[in-house]
N, C-alpha and C positions, 0 to 999 in steps of 0.2 A: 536865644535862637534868632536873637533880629538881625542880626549881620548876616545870617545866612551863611555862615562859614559852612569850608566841607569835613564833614567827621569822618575821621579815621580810628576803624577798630582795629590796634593791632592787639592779635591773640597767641601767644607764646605758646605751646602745646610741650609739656613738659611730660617724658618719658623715656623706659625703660624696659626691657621685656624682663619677663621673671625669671631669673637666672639662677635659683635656687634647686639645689638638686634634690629630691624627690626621697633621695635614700638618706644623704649621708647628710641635710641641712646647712651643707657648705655651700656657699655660693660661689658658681665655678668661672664667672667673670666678675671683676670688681669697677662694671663702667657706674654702678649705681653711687657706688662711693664715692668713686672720682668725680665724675660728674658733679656729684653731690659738694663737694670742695670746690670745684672750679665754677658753675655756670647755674645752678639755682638760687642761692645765696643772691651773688652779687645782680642778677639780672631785677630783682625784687630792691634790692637796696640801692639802689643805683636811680631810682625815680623819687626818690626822699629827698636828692638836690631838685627837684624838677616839679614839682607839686600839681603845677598845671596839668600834667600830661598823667592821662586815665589811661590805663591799660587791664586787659585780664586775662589771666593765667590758666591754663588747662592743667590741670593736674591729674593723671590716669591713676588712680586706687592700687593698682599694683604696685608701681612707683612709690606712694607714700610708704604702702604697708612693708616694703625693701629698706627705706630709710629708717622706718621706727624699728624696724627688725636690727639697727643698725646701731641704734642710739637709744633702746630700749631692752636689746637682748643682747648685746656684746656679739652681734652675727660675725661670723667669718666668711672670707671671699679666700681660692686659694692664692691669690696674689699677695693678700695680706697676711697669711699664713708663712707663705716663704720669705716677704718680707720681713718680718719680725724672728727669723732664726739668725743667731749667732751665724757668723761666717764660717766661723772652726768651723759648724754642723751641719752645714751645706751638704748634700747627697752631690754627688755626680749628676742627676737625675736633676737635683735642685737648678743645679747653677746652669746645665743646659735649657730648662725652662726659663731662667730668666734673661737668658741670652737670646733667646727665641723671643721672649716676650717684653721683658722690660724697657724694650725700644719704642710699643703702640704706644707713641704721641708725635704730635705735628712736628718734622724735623726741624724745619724752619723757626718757627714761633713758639716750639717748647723744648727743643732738643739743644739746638745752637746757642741761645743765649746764656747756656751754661757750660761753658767752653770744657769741663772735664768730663761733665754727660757725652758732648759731642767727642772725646776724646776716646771713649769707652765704648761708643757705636762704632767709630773709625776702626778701633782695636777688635771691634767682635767681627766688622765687615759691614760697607753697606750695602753690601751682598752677600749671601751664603747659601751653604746646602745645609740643609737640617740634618744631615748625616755625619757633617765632619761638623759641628759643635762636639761632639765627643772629645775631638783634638784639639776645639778651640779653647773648650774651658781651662787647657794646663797653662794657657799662657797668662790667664787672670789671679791675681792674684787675692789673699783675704780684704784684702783693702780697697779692691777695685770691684769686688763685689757688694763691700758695706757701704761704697760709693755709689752705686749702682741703686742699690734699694734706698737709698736715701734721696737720690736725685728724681728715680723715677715716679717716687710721692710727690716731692718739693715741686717738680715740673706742674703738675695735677693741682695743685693748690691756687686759684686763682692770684694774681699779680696783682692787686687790690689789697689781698692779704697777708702778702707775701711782704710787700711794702711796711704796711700798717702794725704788724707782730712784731716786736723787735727781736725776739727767739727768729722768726724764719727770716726777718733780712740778717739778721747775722749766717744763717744756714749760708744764706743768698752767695755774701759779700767773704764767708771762710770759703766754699768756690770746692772742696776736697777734704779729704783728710777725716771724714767725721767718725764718730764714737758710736758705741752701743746704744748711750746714753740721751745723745744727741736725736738719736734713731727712734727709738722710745716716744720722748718726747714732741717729734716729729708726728707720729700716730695720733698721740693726747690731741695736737691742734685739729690733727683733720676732723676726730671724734667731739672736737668745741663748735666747728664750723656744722657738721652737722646738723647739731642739738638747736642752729638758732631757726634753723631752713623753716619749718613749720609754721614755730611763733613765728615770725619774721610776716610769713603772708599773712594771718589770722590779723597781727596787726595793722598792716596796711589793707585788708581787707575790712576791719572797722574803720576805719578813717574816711573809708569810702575812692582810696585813691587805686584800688583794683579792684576787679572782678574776679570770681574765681569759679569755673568751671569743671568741668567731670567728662570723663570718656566711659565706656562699659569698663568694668573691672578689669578684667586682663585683656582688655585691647584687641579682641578679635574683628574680624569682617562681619558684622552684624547680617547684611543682607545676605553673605555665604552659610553663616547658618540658621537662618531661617531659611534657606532653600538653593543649594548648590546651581540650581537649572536658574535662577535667576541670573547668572553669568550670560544667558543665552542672549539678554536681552540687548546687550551693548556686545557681546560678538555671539554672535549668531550661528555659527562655524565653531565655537570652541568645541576644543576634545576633551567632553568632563568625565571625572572619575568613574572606578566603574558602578560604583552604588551612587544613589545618591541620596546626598546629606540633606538632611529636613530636620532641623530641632527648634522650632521657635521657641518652646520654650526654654531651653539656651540662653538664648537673645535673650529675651526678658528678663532671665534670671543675671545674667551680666549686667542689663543696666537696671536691674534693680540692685543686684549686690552693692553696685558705683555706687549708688546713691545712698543706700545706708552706711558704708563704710564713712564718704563725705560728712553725713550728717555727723558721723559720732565722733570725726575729726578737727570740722570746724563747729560742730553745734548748730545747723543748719543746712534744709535742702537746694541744691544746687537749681539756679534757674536754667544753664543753659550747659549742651554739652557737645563736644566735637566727637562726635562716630568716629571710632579709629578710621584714621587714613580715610574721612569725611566719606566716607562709604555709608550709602544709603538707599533707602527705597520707599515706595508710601509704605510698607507693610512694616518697616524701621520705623518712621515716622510718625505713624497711629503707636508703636509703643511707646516711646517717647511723651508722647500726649498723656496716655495713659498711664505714665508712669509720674507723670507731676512735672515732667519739662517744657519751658515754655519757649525756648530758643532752641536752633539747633545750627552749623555751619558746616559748608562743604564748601566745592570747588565752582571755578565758572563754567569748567564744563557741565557740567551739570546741568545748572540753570538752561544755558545752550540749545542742551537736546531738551529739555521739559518744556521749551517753549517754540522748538522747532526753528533755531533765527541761527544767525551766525553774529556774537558778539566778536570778533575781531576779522578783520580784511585780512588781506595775504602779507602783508607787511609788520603785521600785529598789533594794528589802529584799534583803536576802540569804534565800533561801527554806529551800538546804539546805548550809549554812555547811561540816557536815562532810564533803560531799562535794565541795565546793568548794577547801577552803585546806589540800589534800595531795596529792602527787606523785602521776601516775600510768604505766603502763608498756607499751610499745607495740613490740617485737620488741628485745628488751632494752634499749630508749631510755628512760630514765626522762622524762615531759615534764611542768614548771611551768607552770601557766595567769594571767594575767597578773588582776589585779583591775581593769579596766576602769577602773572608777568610779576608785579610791582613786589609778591614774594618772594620768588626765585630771586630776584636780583639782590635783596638783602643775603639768600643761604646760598647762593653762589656763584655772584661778580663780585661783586662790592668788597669783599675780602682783596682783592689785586687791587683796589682804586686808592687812590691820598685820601683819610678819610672826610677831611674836611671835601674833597669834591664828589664823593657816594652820595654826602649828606644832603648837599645841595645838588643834587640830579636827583634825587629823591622827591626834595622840595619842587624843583621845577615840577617834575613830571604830575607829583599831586597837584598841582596850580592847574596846569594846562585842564584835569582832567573840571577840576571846579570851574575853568573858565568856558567847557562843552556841557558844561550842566542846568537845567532848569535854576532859577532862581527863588521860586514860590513856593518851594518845597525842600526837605530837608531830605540829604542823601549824604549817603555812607560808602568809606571805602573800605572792605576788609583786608587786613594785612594779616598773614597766618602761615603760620611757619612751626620749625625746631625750635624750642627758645636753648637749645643745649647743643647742637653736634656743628653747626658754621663758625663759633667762635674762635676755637684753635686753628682756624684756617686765617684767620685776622690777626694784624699784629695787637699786641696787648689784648688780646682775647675779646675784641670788640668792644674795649671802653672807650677810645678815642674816637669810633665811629658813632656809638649810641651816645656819648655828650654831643658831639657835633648835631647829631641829627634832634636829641631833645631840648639842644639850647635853642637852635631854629626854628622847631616847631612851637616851643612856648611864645617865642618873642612874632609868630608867625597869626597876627589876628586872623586871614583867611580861613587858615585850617586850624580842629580842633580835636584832639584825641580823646577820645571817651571810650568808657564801657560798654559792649555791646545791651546790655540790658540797659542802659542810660539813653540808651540811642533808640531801645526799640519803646520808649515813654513814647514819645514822639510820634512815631512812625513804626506798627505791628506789622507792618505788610501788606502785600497787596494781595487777592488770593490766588492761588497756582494750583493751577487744572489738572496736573500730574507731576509727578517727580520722577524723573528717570532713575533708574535703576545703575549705578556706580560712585567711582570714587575718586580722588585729587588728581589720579597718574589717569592721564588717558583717558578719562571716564569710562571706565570699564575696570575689570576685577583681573586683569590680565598678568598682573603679579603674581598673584595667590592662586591662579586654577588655571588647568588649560596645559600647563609641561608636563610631561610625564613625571620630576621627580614632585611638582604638589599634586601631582592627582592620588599618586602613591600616598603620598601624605595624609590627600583625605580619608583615601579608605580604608588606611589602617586606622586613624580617628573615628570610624566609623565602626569599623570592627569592634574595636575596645567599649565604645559607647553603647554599643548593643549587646555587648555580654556582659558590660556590666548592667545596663535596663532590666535583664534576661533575669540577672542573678536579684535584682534588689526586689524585682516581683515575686521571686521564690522565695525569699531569705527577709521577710521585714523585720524580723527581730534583731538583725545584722549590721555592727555599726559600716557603713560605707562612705561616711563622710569625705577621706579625704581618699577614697577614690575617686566621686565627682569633684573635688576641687583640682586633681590631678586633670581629669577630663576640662575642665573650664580652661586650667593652665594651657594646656596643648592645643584649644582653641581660637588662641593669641594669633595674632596675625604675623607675628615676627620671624616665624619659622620657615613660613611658606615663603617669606622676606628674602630670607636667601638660598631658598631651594630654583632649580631650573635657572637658567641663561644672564638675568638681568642683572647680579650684584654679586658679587664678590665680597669676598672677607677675609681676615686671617684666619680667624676663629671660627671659621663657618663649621668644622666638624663640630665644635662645641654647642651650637644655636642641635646642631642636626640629631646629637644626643642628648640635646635634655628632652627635647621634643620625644622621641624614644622613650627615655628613662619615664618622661609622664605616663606614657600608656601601659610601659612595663610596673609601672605602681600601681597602678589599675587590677591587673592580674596579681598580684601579691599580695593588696587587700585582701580578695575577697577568695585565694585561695584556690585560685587555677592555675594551670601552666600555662607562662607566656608563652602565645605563640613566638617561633623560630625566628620567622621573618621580620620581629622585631631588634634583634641581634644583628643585623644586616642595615647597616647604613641607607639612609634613604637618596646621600648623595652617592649617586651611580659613576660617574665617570666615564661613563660607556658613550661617550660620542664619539664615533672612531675618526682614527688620523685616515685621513685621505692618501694613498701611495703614489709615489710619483708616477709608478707604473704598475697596473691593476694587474691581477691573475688572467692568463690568455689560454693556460692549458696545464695538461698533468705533466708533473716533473719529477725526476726518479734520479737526485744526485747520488754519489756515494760519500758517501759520508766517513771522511778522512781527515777534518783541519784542513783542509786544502781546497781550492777553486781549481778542480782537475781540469775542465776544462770550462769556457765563457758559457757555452748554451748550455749546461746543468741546470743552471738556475736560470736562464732565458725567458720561459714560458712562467714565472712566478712574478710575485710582485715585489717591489720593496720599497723603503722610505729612507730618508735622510733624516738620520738625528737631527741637525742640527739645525735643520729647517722646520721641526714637528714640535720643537721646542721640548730638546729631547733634555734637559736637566736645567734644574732651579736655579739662575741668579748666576751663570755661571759660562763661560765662555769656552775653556775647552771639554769635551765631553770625552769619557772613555770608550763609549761606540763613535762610530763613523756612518754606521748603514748598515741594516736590519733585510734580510730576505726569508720572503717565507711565500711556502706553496706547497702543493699535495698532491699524492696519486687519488685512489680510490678508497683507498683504505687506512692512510698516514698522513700526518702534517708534519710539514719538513720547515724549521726557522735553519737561517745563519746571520748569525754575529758578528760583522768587519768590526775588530779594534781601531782604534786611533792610533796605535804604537803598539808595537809587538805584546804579546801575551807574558812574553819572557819578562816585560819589564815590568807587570803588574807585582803588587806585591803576594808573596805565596796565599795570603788565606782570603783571597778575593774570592769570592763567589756569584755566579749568575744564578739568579732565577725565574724560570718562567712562570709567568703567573695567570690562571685559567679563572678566570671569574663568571664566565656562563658558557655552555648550561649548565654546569658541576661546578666547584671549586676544587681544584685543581692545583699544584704546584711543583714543577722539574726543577730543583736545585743541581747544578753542574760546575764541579771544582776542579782543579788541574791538580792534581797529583805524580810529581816524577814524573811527567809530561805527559801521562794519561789521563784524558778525560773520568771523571766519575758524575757519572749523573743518575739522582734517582726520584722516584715516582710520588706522589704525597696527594692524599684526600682529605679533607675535612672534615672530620666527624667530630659533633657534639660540640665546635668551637675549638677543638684541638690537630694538629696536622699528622695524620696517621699515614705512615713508611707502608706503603703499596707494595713495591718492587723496584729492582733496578732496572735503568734504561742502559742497554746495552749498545744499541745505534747512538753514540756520542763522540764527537771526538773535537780537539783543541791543541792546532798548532796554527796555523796565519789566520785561520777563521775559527768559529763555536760552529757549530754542525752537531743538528738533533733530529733525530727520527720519533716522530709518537704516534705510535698507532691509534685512529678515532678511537678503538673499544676501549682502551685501556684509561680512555678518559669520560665513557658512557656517552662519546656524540655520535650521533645518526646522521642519516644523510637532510641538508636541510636546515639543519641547526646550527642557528648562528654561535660561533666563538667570540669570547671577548679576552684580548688577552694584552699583558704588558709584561716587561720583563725589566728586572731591577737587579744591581749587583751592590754587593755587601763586602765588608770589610771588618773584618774583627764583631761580625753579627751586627755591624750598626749599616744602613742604606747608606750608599752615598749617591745612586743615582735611581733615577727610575726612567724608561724609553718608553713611548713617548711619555713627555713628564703629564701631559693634558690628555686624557682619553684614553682610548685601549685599541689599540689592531683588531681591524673584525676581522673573520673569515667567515661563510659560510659551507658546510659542510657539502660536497661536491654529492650530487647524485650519477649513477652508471654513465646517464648518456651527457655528462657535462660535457666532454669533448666535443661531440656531435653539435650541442646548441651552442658552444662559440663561433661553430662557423656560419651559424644565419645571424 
């Protein structure tokens, strides 16, 4: 410590949510796997050229227990289910799934470099509608499917390995054409790569050249459940769920589970651990304490508000450097705050940069920061990140930037990479008067609470957790085990991840059903009826498309196929397909512009095709689709140039034939008449509705493809209050 260099903790936060489905033990995404092949492995073995440089590894307990599930119980993912079938034995059903899916990888830096993979995306579209893969799959062939599952593994396998194995550079360097056999074998390596992941850290954990950390067991918002109203405190205005969540013990039980799991994994209790998504609180922090941890890290927001300062100018200057980059200490928890800036830029700039100049703009910037810092004392920069999801965003998967940047930093006396627990010998902290109340994004819980579709979330997690409390106080003799382990799963913070506005996914209906399927395990346990509303997706879709021209008054067309005349539909509103983002990936749409309006008693839609109806092919179908306050659905087919449209409710999960709608008709436009009653709306009640056309029963469009048309149901004197 004589030279005074500056240390840098970087902390790799290794994770996965629990993608295990609850019923059937199939794992319904296979990112644990893949991952597990491409970005744990090598990021661990990759500091064995590098000795100097100390780093430590966050490992989340659910995570590991996916991997041993993996290499200890033969687990299946259904990606590697469909991968490993015979092509003869491919379903229709199969091959459109892999056509859908066997593309999620980095186009660029895992797609491209295998010029037949690339050839095979070209051939599926790099665009589509998920409706015509029914018609895409005929033009693939058995060979371009056994292609397909072979590349889409080989891609996923880190480039380190790919290299190194002489089985997968031959894959590499045959480029097509491959065997059953080949396929096969292919799975044995990823199933080798695996099996080293564990020992791999355990060893470099003895040597002393990592650290190895713990998050709660399945990675929930710790301070959300210990007390949903603790969201108030960093927004103050959130609109929380309608119950509120209170379980600390939860909490506890999460980071105590972590920690036993750890122990019986590495043989030892963990010193220090990252709070999922560094979300914390003092009443987080006293657990932690108490439960045997001695370190703890989050963000610099954080630190920020608990000390009431502004650690960066408006430019993004570091303001007060030395009260920034040094431990601090909060009911004997020592806690590292994370450099924002200096992280993001590794998971996502640095990926576009030549890596030898990320490395060194890395270097500078840590200089600059050692050359604004006290000298008489030893300070810390935390670096904290994904150690898994920026790498496929880098070419060579970020080897070329992590050599550059650890050959520099060894050869770099100034700075010196260590352990956070090496660091906090030294220097415990200084002590901190409070801890504010949030996490990495924002400093605040603004992800996970506060949308309507996570408040939904919480309280149906709320629901299940108290009829199961309910039942296990009545029933002790009653094994309930892996109903709370279902409840703990559904805890996780990854759910809420991509429910409401901020993230996107492809597979986000899948994160949205296991989530579900956890609670519905819950009720199967222990022998009640799931509730209904757990069969109802919690992603809603209901933000309506905005009309170019709103409802002005009551409209009373006739309903003919025909625009009899311009003011029919006048007083109504309507939208443009094509501006409402009215079909997926796809440039011309089969609608043109949708109008819809009402008297008092009826809701009036019409249809403008893009091209006459004559040219559609015969067994096209429209449907309307009612999604609140009923579900609801008017199918409407041209028959020998008569409309036929009829009536459909939802009972039990199944669509039950109502009646026929007689106000229908279809010749230059769709024109439909639906009386409110016949779909149980009152005056007042909002409609949500979209409407989709089909082909041979598969979708091929949906209008608009994002949201639903609202309407709300017209009261007597609506005329009267549009004119004030």
């Amino acid at each position: 410590m004589t030279d005074n260099p500056l240390h840098i903790a970087f902390l790799w936060h290794m994770h996965q949510p629990y993608y295990k489905d609850p019923f059937t033990g199939i794992y319904r995404l296979p990112w644990v796997r893949l991952h597990g092949t491409k970005d744990y492995l090598d990021m661990v073995e990759i500091l064995e050229d590098f000795p100097d440089i100390k780093q430590t590894f966050n490992l989340v307990p659910s995570l590991l227990e996916q991997l041993r599930d993996y290499t200890e119980n033969n687990a299946m993912d259904i990606y590697l289910i469909v991968t490993m079938k015979n092509p003869q034995d491919l379903t229709d059903a199969d091959k459109i799934f892999m056509l859908e899916n066997f593309f999620l990888a980095n186009w660029d830096h895992m797609i491209r470099p295998f010029p037949r993979y690339y050839e095979l995306l070209v051939k599926r579209g790099l665009r589509f509608i998920k409706g015509e893969l029914a018609r895409t799959i005929k033009y693939f062939t058995a060979q371009d499917f056994m292609d397909l599952q072979v590349l889409f593994n080989l891609s996923w396998i880190d480039p380190v390995y790919r290299r190194r194995d002489p089985f997968l550079s031959e894959l590499v360097r045959k480029g097509r054409g491959y065997t059953e056999d080949e396929k096969k074998l292919l799975i044995e390596k990823q199933l080798e790569i695996l099996k080293k992941i564990i020992p791999k850290y355990k060893e470099l954990n003895a040597k002393g050249q990592i650290e190895l950390s713990a998050s709660p067991f399945y990675h929930p918002i710790l301070p959300l459940l210990w007390d949903t109203d603790s969201s108030k405190i960093a927004m103050p205005h959130v609109r929380l769920p309608q119950k509120r969540f209170s379980s600390p013990e939860d909490a506890v039980k999460q980071i105590r589970d972590a920690i036993e799991y750890f122990e019986k994994t590495f043989g030892y209790r963990p010193a220090g651990m990252w709070p999922s998504e560094g979300s914390v609180s003092e009443d987080v922090i006293r657990a932690l304490h108490a439960e045997g941890i001695k370190w703890a890290a989050t963000d610099e927001g954080i630190l920020a508000n608990s000390l009431g300062i502004r650690l960066r100018d408006y430019s993004g200057g570091i303001t007060e450097p030395s009260r920034f980059y040094r431990p601090y200490n909060f009911s004997d928890v020592s806690i590292i705050f994370r450099d924002h800036k200096l992280s993001d830029l590794i998971g996502f700039v640095y990926s576009e940069w030549e890596p030898e100049s990320a490395a060194d703009d890395l270097i500078n910037r840590l200089l600059h920061i050692r050359s604004s810092l006290p000298q008489d004392r030893p300070c810390i920069v935390p670096i904290i990140l994904d150690g898994e999801n920026a790498w496929e965003h880098f070419r060579n998967d970020g080897h070329d930037f992590l050599r550059c940047l650890y050959e520099r930093l060894s050869n770099e006396k100034r700075l010196k990479a260590v352990t956070v627990s090496e660091f906090l010998k030294y220097d415990s902290g200084e002590r901190l008067g409070k801890v504010y109340a949030g996490s990495w994004i924002n400093a605040n819980y603004g992800i996970w609470i506060g949308h309507e579709e996570d408040n939904i979330a919480w309280d149906y997690l709320n629901d299940a957790r108290t009829d199961l409390e309910a039942f296990t106080r009545l029933n002790h003799d009653k094994p309930v085990d892996e109903a709370w382990q279902a409840i703990y799963v559904a805890e996780g913070s990854d759910w809420n991840w991509w429910y409401g506005d901020e993230h996107q996914t492809e597979t986000q209906e899948e994160f949205d059903e296991l989530f579900r399927l956890n609670l519905m395990k819950v009720y199967r346990v222990i022998g009640k009826e799931t509730p209904a509303n757990l069969f109802v997706p919690v992603l809603r879709e209901n933000r309506a498309i905005a009309p170019e021209v709103i409802i002005r008054g009551f409209i009373n067309p006739k309903i003919d196929g025909m625009v009899t005349s311009y003011y029919e539909w006048y007083q109504g509103a309507h939208i443009a397909v094509g501006k409402s983002g009215g079909s997926m990936h796809k440039a011309e749409s089969l609608v043109s512009y949708i109008y819809y309006g009402f008297n008092q008693n009826t809701l009036f839609l019409r249809i403008d095709p893009k091209t006459s109806f004559n040219d559609f092919p015969p067994d096209t179908t429209f449907s309307i689709n009612i999604s609140k306050p009923f579900a609801f659905r008017i199918n409407v087919s041209n028959r020998d140039g008569l409309a036929q449209a009829g009536l459909f409710e939802k009972k039990n999960g199944e669509w039950e034939k109502m009646k026929d709608i007689t106000e229908a008709a279809m010749q230059d436009v769709l024109e439909i008449a639906i009386p409110f009653k016949d779909i149980k709306a009152k005056a007042e009640d909002e409609l949500n509705l979209f409407i989709t056309a089909y082909r041979n029963g598969d979708e091929i469009e949906r209008c608009p493809w994002r949201g639903n048309i609202s309407v709300t149901v017209p009261t007597p004197d609506f005329e009267a209050t549009m004119w004030y």
